[in-house]
C-alpha positions as a Markdown table, in Angstrom:
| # | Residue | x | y | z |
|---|---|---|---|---|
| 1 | Unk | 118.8 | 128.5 | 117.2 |
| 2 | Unk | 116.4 | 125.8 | 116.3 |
| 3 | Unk | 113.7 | 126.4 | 113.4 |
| 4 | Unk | 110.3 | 125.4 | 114.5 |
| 5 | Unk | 107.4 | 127.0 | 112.4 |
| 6 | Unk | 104.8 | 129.2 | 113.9 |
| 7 | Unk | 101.7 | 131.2 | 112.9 |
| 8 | Unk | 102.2 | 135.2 | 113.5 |
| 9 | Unk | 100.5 | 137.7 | 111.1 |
| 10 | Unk | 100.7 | 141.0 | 112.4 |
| 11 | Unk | 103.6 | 143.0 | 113.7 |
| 12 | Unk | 100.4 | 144.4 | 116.5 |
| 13 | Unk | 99.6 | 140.7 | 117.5 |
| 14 | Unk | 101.2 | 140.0 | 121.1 |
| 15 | Unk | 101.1 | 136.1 | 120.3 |
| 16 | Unk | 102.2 | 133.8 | 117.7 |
| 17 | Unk | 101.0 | 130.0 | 117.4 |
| 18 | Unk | 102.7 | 127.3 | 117.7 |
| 19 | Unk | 102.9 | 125.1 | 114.2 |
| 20 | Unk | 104.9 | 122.2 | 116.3 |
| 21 | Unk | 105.3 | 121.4 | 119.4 |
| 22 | Unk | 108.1 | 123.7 | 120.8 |
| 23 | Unk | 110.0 | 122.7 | 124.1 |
| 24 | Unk | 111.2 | 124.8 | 126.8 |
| 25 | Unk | 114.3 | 126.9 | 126.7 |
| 26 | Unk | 114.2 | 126.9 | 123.0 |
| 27 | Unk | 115.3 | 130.2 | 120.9 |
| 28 | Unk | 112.4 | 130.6 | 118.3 |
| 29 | Unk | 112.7 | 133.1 | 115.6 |
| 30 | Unk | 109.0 | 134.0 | 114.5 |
| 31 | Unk | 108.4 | 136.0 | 111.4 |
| 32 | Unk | 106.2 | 138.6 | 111.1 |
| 33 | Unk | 103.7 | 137.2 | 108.2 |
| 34 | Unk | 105.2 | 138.1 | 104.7 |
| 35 | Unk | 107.2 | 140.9 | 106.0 |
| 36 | Unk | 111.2 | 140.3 | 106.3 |
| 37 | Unk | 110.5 | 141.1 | 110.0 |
| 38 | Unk | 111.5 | 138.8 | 112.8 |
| 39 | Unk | 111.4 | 138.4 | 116.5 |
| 40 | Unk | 113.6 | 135.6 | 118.4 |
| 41 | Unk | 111.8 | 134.3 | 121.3 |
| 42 | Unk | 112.9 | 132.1 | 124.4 |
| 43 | Unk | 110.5 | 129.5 | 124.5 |
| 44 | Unk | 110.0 | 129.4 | 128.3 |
| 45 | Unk | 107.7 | 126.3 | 128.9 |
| 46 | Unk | 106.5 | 123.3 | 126.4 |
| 47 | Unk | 103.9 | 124.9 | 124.0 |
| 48 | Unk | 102.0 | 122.0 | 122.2 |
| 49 | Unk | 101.1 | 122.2 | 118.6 |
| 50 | Unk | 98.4 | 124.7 | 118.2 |
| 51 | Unk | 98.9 | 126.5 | 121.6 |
| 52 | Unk | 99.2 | 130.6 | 121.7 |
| 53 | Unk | 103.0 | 131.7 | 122.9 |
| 54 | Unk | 104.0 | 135.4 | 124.2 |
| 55 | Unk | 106.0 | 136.9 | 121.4 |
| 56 | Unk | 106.4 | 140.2 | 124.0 |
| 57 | Unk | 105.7 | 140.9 | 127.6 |
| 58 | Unk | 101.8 | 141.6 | 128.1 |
| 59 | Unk | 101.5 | 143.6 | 131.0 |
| 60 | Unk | 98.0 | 142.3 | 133.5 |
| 61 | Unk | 94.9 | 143.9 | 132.1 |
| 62 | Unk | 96.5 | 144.4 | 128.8 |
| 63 | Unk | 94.5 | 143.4 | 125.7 |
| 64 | Unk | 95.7 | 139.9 | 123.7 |
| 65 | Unk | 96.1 | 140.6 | 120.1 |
| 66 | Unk | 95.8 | 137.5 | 118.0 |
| 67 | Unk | 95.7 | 137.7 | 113.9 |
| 68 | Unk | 95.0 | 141.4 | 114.6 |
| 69 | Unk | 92.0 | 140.9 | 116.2 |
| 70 | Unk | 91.7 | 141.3 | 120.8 |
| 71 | Unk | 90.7 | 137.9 | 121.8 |
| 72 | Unk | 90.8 | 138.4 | 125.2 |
| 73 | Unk | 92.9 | 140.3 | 128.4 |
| 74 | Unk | 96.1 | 139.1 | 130.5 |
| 75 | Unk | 94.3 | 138.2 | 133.7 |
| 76 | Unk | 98.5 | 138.5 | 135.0 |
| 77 | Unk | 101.8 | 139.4 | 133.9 |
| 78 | Unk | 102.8 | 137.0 | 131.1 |
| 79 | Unk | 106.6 | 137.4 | 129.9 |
| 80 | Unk | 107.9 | 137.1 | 126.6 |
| 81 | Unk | 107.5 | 132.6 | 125.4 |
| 82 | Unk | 105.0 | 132.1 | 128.1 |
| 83 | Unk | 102.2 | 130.0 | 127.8 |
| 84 | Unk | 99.2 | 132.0 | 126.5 |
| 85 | Unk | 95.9 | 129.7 | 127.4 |
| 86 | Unk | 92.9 | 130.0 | 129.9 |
| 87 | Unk | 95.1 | 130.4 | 133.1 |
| 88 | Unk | 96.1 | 133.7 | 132.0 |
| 89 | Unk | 94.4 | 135.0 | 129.7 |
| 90 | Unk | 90.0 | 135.9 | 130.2 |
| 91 | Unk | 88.0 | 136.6 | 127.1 |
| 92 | Unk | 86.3 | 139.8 | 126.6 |
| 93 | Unk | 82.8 | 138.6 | 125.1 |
| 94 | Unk | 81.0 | 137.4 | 127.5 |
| 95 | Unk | 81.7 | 134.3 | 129.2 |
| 96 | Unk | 78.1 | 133.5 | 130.2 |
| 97 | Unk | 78.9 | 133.5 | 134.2 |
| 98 | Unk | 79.8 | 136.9 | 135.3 |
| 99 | Unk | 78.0 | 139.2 | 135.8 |
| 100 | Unk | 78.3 | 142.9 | 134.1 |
| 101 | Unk | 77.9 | 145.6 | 136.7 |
């Protein structure tokens, strides 16, 4: 299992960041902030440094929990090491062109 540093503060957030570029098909183990709890994850396409990961399933609809706070909804099914960016993932505060009905 390779050791590649990521950011992931709360034991609630459905994301971790990526400290490193991580490539695909790699077995991450992200701790849970300054708790001894852990997660191993399956990296399942190249996340560049920076770049949000799926450290569970998020089910389409679901809220995105980032440093504890909802940054946005799944906008589709993302698995557990998937890519977590604009292509599946639609913020919550107002984008400027939608409409609220």
């Amino acid at each position: 299992m390779s050791e590649y540093k990521t950011l992931y503060l709360s034991k609630e957030d459905s994301v971790a960041v990526a400290l490193s570029e991580i490539p695909e098909k790699t077995s991450v183990v992200v701790k849970v902030g300054q708790d001894d709890l852990a997660v191993t994850v399956t990296i399942l396409e190249p996340i560049r440094f920076g770049h949000k990961f799926a450290v569970k399933a998020i089910e389409h609809g679901a809220d995105i929990i980032k440093y504890g706070e909802v940054i946005g909804a799944a906008s589709t099914f993302i698995p557990a090491g998937a890519h977590v960016h604009v292509h599946n993932l639609e913020g919550k505060r107002g984008r400027g062109d939608k409409i609220a009905e």
